[in-house]
Backbone bond lengths (Angstrom), bond angles and torsions (degrees), N, CA, C in turn:
res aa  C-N    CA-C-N  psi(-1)  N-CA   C-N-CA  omega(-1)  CA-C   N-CA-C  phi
1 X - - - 1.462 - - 1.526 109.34 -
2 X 1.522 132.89 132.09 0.970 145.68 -165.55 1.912 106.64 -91.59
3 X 1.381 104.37 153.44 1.496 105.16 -157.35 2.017 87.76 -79.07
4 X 0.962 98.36 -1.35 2.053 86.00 -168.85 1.643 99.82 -92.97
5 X 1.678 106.08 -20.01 1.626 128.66 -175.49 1.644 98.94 -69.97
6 X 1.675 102.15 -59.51 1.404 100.80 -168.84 1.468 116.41 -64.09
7 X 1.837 110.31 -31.74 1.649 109.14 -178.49 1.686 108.77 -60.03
8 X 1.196 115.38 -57.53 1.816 127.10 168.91 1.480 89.31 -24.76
9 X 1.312 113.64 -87.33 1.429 118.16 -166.47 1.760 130.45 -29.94
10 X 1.656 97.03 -33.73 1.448 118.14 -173.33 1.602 104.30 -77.95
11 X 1.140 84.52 -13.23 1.974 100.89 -155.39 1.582 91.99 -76.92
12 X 1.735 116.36 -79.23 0.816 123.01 150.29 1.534 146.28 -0.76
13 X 1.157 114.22 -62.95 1.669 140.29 -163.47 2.065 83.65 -75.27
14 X 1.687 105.12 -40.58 1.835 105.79 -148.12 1.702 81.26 -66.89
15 X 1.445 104.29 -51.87 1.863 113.69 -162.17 1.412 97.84 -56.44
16 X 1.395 131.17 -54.01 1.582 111.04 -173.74 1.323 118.54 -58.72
17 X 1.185 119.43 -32.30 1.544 114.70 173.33 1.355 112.28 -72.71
18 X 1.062 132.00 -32.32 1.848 134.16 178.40 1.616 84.36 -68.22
19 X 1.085 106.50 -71.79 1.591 97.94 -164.44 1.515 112.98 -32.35
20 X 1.406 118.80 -81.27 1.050 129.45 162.91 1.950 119.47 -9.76
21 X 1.089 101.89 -12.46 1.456 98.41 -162.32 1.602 103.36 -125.69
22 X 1.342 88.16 -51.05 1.706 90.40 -176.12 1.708 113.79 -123.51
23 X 1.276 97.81 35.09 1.515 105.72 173.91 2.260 111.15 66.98
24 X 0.984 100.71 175.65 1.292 116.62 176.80 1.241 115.80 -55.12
25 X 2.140 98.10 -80.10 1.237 97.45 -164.22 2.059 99.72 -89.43
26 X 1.410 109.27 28.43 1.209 104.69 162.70 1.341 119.94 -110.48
27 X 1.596 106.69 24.52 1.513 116.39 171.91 1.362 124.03 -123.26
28 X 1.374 126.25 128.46 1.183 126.36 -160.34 1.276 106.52 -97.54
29 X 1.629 136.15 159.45 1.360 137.42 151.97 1.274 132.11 -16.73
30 X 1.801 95.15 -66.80 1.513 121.22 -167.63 1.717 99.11 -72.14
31 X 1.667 101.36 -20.69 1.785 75.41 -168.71 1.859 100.46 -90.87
32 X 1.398 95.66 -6.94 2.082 89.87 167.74 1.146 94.06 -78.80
33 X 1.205 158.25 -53.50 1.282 147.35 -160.01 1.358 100.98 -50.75
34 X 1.410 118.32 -76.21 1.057 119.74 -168.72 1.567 135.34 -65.54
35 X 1.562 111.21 6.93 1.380 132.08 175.55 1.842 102.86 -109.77
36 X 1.318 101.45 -16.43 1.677 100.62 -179.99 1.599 104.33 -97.95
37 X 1.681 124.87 -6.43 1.108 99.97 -175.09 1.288 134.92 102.48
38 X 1.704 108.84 -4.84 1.507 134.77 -160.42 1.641 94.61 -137.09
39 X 1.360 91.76 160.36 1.590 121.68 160.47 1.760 102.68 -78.91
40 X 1.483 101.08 161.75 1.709 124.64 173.41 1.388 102.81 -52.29
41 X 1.710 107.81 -42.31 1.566 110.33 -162.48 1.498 105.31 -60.82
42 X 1.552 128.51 -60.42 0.726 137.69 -173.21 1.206 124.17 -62.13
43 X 1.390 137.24 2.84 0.742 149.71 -179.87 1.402 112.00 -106.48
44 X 0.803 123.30 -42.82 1.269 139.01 156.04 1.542 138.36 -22.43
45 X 1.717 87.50 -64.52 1.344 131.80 171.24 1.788 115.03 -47.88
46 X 1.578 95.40 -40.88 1.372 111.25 -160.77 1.975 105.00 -107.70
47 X 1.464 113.76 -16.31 1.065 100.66 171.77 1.388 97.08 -147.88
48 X 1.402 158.60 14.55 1.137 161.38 48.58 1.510 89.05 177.32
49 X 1.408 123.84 -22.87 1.893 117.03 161.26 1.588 112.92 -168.67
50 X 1.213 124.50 -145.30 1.339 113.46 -159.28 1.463 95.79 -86.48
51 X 1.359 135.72 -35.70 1.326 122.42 -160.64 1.184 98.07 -74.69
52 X 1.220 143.58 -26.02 1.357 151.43 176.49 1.030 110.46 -32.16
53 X 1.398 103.81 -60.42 1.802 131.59 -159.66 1.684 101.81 -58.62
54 X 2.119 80.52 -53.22 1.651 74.14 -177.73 1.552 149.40 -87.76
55 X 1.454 92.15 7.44 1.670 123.55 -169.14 2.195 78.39 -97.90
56 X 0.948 124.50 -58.94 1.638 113.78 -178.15 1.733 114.66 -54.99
57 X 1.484 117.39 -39.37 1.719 112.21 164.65 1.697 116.36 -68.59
58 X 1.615 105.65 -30.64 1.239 98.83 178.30 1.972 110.71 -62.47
59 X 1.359 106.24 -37.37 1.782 109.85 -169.26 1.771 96.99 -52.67
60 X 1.597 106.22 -59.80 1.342 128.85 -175.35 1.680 109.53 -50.19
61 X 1.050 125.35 -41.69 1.936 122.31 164.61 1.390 97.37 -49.22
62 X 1.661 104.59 -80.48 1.467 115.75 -171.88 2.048 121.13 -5.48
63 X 1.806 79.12 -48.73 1.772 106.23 -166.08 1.655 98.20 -43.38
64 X 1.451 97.47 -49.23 1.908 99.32 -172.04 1.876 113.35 -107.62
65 X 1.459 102.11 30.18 1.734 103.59 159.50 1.423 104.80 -98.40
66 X 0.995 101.18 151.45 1.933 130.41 -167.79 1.597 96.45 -59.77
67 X 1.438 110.79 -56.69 1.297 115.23 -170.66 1.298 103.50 -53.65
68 X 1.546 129.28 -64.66 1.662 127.19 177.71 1.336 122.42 -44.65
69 X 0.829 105.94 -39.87 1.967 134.16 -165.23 1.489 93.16 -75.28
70 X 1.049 129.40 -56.77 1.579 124.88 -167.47 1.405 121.68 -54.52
71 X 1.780 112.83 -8.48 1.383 116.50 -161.48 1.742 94.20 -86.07
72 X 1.524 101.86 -25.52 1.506 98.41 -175.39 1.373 112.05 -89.92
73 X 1.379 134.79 15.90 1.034 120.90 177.09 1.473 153.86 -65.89
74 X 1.246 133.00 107.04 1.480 111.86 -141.92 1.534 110.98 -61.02
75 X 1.206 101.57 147.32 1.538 107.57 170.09 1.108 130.83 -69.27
76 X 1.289 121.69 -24.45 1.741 110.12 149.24 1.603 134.89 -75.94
77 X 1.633 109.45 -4.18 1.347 109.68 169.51 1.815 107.36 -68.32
78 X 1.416 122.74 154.40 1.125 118.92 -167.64 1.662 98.29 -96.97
79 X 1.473 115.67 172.52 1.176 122.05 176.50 1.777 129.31 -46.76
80 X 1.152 98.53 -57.11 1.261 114.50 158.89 1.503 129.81 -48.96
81 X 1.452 92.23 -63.26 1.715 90.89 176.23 1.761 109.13 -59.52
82 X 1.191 143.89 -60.17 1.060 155.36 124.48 1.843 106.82 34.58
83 X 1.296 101.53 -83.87 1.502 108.39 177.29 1.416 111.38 -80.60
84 X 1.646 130.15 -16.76 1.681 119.40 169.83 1.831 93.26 -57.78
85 X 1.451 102.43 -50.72 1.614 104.90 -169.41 1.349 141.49 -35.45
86 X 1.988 84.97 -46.52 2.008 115.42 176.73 1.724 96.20 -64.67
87 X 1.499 107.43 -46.08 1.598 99.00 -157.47 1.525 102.38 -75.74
88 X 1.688 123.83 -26.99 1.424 95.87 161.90 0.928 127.80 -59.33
89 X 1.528 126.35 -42.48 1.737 138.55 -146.44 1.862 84.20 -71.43
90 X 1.196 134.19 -46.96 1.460 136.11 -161.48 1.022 93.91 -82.65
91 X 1.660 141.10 -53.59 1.871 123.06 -173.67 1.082 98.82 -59.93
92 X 1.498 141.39 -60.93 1.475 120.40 -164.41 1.672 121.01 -60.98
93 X 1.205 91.96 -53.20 1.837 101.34 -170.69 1.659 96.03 -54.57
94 X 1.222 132.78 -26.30 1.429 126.43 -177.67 1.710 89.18 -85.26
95 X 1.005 144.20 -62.35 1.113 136.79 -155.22 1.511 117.76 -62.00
96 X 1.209 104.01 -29.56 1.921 125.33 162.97 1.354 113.35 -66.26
97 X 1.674 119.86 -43.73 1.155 97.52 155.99 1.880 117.71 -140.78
98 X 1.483 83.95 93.47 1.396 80.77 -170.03 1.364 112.87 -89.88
99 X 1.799 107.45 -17.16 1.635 103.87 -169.21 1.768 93.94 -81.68
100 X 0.821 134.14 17.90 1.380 137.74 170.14 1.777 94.43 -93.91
101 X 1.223 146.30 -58.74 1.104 134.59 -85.69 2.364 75.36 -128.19
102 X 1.385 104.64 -52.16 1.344 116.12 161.35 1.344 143.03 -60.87
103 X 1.455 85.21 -21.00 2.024 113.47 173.60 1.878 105.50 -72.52
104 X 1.844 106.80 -41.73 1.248 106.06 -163.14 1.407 94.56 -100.73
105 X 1.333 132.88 6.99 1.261 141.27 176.30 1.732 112.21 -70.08
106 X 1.819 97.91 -47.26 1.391 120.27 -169.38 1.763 93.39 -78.63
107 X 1.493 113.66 -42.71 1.201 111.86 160.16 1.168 131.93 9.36
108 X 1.604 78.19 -104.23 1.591 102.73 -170.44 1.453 122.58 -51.29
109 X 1.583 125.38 -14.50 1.185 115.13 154.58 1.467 152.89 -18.93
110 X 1.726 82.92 -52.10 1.595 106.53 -161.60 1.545 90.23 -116.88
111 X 1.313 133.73 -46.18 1.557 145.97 -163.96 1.410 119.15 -84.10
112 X 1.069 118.16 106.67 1.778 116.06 -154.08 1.596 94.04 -85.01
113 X 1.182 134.68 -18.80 1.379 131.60 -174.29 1.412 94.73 -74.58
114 X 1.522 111.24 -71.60 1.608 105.31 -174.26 1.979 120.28 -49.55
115 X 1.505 119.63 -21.27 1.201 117.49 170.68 1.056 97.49 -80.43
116 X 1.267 168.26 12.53 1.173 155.30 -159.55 1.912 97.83 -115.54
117 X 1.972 85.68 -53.44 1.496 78.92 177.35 1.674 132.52 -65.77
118 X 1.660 93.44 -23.30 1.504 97.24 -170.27 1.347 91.82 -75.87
119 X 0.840 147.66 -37.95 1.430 165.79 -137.33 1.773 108.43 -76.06
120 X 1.851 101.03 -38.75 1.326 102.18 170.67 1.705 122.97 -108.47
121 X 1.839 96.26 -3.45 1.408 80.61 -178.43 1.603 113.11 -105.21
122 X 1.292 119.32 -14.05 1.308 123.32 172.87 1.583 123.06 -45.17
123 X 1.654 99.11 -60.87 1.568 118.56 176.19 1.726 105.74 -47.32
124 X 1.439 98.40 -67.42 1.667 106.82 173.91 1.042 122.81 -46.92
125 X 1.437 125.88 -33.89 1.662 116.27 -167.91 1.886 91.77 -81.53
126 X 1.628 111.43 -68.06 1.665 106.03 -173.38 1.776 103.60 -45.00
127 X 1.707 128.41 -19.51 1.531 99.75 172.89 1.418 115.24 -96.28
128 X 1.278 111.00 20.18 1.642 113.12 167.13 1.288 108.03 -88.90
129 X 0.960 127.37 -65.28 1.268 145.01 161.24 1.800 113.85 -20.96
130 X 1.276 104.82 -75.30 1.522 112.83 154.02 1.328 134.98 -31.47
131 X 1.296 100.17 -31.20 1.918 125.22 -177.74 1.591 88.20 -73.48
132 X 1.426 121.00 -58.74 1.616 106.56 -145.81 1.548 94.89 -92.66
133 X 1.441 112.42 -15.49 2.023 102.47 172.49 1.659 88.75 -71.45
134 X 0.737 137.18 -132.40 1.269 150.85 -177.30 1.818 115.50 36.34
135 X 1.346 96.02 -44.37 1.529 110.40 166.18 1.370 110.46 -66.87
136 X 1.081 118.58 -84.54 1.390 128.79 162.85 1.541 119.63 -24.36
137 X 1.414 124.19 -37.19 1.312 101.21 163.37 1.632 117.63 -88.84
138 X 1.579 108.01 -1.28 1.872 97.97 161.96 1.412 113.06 -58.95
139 X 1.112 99.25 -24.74 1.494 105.85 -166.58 1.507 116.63 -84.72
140 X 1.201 105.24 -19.99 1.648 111.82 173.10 1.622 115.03 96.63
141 X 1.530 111.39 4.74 1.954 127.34 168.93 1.246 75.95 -86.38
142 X 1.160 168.25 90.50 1.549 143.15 79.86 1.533 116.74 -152.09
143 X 1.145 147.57 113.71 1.368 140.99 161.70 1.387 103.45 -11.66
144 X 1.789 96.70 134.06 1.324 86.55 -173.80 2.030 92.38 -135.96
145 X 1.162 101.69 54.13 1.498 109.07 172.55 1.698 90.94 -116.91
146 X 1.193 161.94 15.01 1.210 166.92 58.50 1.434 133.34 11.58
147 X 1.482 127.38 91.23 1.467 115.06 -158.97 1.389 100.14 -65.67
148 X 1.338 120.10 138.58 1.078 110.17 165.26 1.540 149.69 -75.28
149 X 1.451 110.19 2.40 1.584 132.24 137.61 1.735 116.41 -38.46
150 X 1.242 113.35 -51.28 0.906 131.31 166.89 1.612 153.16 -29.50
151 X 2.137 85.74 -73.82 1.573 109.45 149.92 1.307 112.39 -55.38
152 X 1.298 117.06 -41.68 1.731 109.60 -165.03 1.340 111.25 -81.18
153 X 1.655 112.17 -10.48 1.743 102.27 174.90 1.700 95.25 -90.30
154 X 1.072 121.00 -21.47 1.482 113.13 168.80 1.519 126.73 -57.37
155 X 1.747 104.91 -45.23 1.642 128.30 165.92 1.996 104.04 -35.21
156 X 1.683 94.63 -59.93 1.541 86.16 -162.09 1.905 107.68 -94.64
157 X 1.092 110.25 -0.84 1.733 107.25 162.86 1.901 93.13 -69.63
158 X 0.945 111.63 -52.77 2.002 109.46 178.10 1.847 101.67 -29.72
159 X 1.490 99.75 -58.46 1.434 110.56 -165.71 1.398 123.72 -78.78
160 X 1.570 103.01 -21.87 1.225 110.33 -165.54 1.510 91.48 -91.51
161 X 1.274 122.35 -61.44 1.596 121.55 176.45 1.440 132.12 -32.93
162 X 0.798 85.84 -22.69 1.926 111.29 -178.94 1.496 108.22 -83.80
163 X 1.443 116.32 -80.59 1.531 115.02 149.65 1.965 119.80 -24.50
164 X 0.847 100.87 -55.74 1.818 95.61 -163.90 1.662 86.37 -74.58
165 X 1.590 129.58 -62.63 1.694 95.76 -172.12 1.187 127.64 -44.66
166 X 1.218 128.53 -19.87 1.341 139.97 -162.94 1.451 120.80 -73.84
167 X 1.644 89.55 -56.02 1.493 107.82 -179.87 1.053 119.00 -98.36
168 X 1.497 144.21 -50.90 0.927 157.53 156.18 1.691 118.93 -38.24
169 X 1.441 111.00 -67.83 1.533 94.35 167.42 1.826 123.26 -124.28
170 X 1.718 97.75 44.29 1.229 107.49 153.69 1.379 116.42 64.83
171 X 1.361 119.31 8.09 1.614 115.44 174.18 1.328 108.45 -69.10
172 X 1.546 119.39 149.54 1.082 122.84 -165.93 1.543 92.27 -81.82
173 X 1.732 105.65 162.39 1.241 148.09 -161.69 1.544 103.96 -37.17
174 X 1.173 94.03 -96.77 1.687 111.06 169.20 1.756 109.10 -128.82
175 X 1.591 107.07 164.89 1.453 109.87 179.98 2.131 101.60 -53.39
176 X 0.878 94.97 -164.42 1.639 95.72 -179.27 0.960 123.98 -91.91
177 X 1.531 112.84 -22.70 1.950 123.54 176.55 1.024 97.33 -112.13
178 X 1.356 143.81 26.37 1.541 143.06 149.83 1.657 108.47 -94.05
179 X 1.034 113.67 135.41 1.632 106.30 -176.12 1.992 95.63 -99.09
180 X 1.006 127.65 158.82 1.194 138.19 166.48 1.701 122.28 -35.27
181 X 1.614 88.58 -45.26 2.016 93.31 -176.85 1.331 90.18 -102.37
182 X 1.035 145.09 -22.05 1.545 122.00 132.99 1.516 142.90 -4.40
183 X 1.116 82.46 -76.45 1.349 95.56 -172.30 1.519 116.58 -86.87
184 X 1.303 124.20 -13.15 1.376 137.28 154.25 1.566 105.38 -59.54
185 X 1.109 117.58 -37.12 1.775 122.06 -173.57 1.497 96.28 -77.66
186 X 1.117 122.76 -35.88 1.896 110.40 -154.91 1.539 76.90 -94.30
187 X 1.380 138.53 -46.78 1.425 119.20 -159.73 1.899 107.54 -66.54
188 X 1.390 90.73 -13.73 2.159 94.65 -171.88 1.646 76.08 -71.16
189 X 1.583 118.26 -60.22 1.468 108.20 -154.08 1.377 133.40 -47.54
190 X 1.626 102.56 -8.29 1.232 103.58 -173.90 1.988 95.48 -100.14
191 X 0.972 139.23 -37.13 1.275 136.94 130.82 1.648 112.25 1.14
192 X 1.248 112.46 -113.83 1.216 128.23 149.40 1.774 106.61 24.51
193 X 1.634 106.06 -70.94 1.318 113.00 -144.44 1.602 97.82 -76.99
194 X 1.198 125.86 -11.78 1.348 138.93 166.03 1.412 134.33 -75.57
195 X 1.672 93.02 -39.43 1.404 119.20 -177.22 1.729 99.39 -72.62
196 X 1.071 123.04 -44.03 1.661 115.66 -130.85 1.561 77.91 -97.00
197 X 1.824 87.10 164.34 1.641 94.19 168.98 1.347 137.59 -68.20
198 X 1.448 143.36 148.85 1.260 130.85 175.71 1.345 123.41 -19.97
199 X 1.173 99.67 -62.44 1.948 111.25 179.22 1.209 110.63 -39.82
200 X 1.597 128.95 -49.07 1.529 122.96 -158.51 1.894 88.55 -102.58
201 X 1.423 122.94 1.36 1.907 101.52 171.65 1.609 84.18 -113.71
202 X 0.993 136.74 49.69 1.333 131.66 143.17 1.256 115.19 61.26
């Protein structure tokens, strides 16, 4: 990793936590600078002002939503395994940063930059997602009497529900003899049992 990679990165990492805490437009430059470790200049340099910052964390979420993520999926992973995979990679990475994720939620209300962003990645991520069900049920890996607009708003109520008890109203994790990736697996399975074709729900 290159030292101009790691400063970006520092840059980054300082603004989601300010954000997260004291909102957007209740975060200043100088105080990411000065939580990343850098001068104004440099900061600057590397994302040239605040929307910068926040149009570069928005690319970096994107990286671990299902919808983005699915384009790389290898072609020998199977359907299933595939989407158990997206819905972990999205419960955790949201759960790591979720007080970011509800902060710019309340946001976007009032903050036309942050609606702007949610504005393009929400739609986009559920029609990525949508893109590869839809394929996949030409193909006959998914029931395809199910629009596939549909399945995929079902996909992220799985993900999203999971996230919001958690964070939002603080229920603990999992029961005690459920392990965490556990219980992410049995909640896909019930997913799953809707999603998949006749043949494989018996």
């Amino acid at each position: 990793m290159s030292a101009a990679h790691d400063t970006s990165e520092r840059i980054l990492d300082a603004a989601a936590s300010l954000f997260a805490v004291h909102g957007y437009a209740g975060t200043t430059t100088r105080a990411i600078a000065e939580a990343a470790g850098v001068n104004e200049v440099t900061l600057f340099r590397r994302f040239e002002n605040k929307v910068g910052i926040l149009k570069a964390l928005g690319l970096k979420i994107q990286q671990q939503q299902a919808g983005f993520a699915v384009a790389a999926a290898p072609e020998s992973e199977s359907v299933r395994d595939t989407l158990l995979r997206l819905a972990r990679m999205e419960i955790e990475a949201t759960m790591a940063g979720g007080a970011l994720a509800i902060r710019l939620a309340f946001d976007a209300k009032s903050v036309p930059e942050v609606a702007e962003l949610l504005g393009e990645g929400i739609p986009n991520n559920a029609a990525g997602l949508a893109g590869y069900i839809a394929e996949h049920q030409a193909t006959g890996e998914l029931r395809d009497d199910i629009d596939a607009n549909v399945m995929a708003e079902a996909f992220f109520g799985l993900t999203s529900s999971y996230v919001m008890y958690r964070i939002v109203m603080g229920v603990a994790p999992m029961p005690a003899d459920v392990s965490t990736d556990d219980g992410i697996a049995q909640l896909f399975d019930l997913f799953w049992s809707g999603a998949a074709p006749k043949k494989e729900r018996g």
